[in-house]
N, C-alpha and C positions, 0 to 999 in steps of 0.2 A: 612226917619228919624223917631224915635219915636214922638209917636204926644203929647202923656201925661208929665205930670211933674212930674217927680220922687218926695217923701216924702216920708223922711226916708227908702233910700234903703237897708240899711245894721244895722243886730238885734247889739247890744254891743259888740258880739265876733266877729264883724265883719263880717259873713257871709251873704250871700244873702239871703233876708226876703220876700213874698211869692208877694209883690211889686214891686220890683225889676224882679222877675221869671216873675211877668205879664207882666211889660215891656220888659222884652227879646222875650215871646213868640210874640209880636207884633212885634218885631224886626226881627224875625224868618220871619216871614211873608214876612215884606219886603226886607231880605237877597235870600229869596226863588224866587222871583220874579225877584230879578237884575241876580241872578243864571240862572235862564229861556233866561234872556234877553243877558247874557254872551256864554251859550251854543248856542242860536241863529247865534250872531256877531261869533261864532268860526266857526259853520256852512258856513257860509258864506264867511270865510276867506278860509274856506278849497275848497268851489265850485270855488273862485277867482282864486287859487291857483291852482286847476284844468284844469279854464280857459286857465289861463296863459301855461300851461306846453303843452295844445292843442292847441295852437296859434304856440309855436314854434314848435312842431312838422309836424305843418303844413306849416313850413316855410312862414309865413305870420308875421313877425319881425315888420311891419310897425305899427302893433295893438299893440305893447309890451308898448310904454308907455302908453297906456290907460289904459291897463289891468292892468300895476303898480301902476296907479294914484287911479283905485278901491280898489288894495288890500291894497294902504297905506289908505284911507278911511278909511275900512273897520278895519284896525288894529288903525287909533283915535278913533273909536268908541268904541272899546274893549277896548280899556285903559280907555275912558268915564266910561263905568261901572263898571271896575274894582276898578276905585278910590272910588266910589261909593259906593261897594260893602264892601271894607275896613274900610269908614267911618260908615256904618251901621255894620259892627261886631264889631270893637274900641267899639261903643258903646256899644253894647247888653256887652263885656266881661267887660268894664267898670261898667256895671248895676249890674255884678251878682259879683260883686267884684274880678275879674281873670285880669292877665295882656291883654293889648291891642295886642299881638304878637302871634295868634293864628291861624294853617292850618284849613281847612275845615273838617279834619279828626278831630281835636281837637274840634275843633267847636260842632260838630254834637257827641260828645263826650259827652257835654256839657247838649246837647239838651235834654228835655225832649219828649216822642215820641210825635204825630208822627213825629216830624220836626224832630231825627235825622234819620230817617229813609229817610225822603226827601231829607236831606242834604247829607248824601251814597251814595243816588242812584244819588245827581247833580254830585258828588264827581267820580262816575263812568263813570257817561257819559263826564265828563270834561276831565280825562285819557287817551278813544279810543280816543276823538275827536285829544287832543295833540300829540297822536301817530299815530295817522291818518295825523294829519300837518307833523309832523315830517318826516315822508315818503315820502310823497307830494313834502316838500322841498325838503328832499334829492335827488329825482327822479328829480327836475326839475332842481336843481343845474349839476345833471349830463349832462341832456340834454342840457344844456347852454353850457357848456364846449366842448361837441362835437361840436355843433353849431361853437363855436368860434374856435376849432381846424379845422373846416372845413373850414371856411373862408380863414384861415391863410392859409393852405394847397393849397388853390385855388389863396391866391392871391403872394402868392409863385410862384407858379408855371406856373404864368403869369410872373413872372419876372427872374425866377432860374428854376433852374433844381433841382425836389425832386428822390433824387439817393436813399436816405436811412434814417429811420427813429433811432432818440437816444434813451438808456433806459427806457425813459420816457414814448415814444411811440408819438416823436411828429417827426414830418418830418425835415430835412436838407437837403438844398442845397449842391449841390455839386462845385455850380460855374455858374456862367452868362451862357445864351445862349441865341439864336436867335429866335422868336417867331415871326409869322407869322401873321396880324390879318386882316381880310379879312371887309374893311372899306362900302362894299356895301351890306354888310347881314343884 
């Protein structure tokens, strides 16, 4: 949060008065920081998320809630700084007289250098990192679903007979049959 007391932030026409710029640039400061502390927790959501997609490929399922219990952590903690992060810009666009509903790109729009130049380049690395998630998810949503195709498939075919597979690409029985299970193996 800004630590100073605003007096008189804004000249008669209303605009931002060189008061107000000081307290935003402090405010930069600590926007810049919870930005550091946000690209971190994403980092880490994305090694989780990693984890996770190399547990089930490793067919080792029994580690999967753990590895969920980390990545939801890992995603309260990113909401932690994000609220965070929101109430420290409210304010700074509060200070320089602009509405409180501003992107990062706007932000750093805003900024006088170097901060917007800091605020780009967080504004950059926050992008790969989402489209690096993004991928992550996607890939491990796939491999869940074979996973779980594969289950079914096996526990199918402990109780039916898999004759042919639908459009879809999942297996159908064809009708009961007799299976064999050898009780001393």
């Amino acid at each position: 949060m800004l630590m100073a007391v605003r007096t008189q932030a804004h000249s008669a026409d209303g605009s931002a008065t060189d008061s107000a710029v000081e307290m935003a640039t402090m405010g930069f400061s600590e926007v810049s920081s919870l930005l550091w502390q946000e690209r971190e927790a994403l980092e880490l959501l994305l090694f989780k998320l990693v984890e996770e997609r190399l547990i089930v490929a490793a067919g080792e399922s029994k580690w999967l809630p753990a590895a969920n219990r980390e990545v939801e952590t890992v995603v309260e903690q990113l909401r932690a700084v994000e609220v965070r992060r929101a109430v420290e810009v409210a304010e700074i666009v509060r200070g320089l007289g602009r509405s409180e509903s501003v992107t990062l790109q706007e932000l750093a729009a805003l900024a006088a250098e170097p901060w917007a130049a800091i605020l780009n380049d967080h504004r950059t690395a926050m992008l790969a990192l989402v489209a690096e998630l993004e991928q992550t998810s996607t890939q491990n949503r796939a491999l869940l679903a074979m996973g779980a195709r594969s289950i079914r498939e096996t526990l199918l075919a402990l109780t039916e007979s898999v004759d042919t597979y639908d459009g879809r690409g999942v297996a159908s029985a064809a009708g009961p049959r007799s299976v064999i299970m050898d009780e001393h193996a």
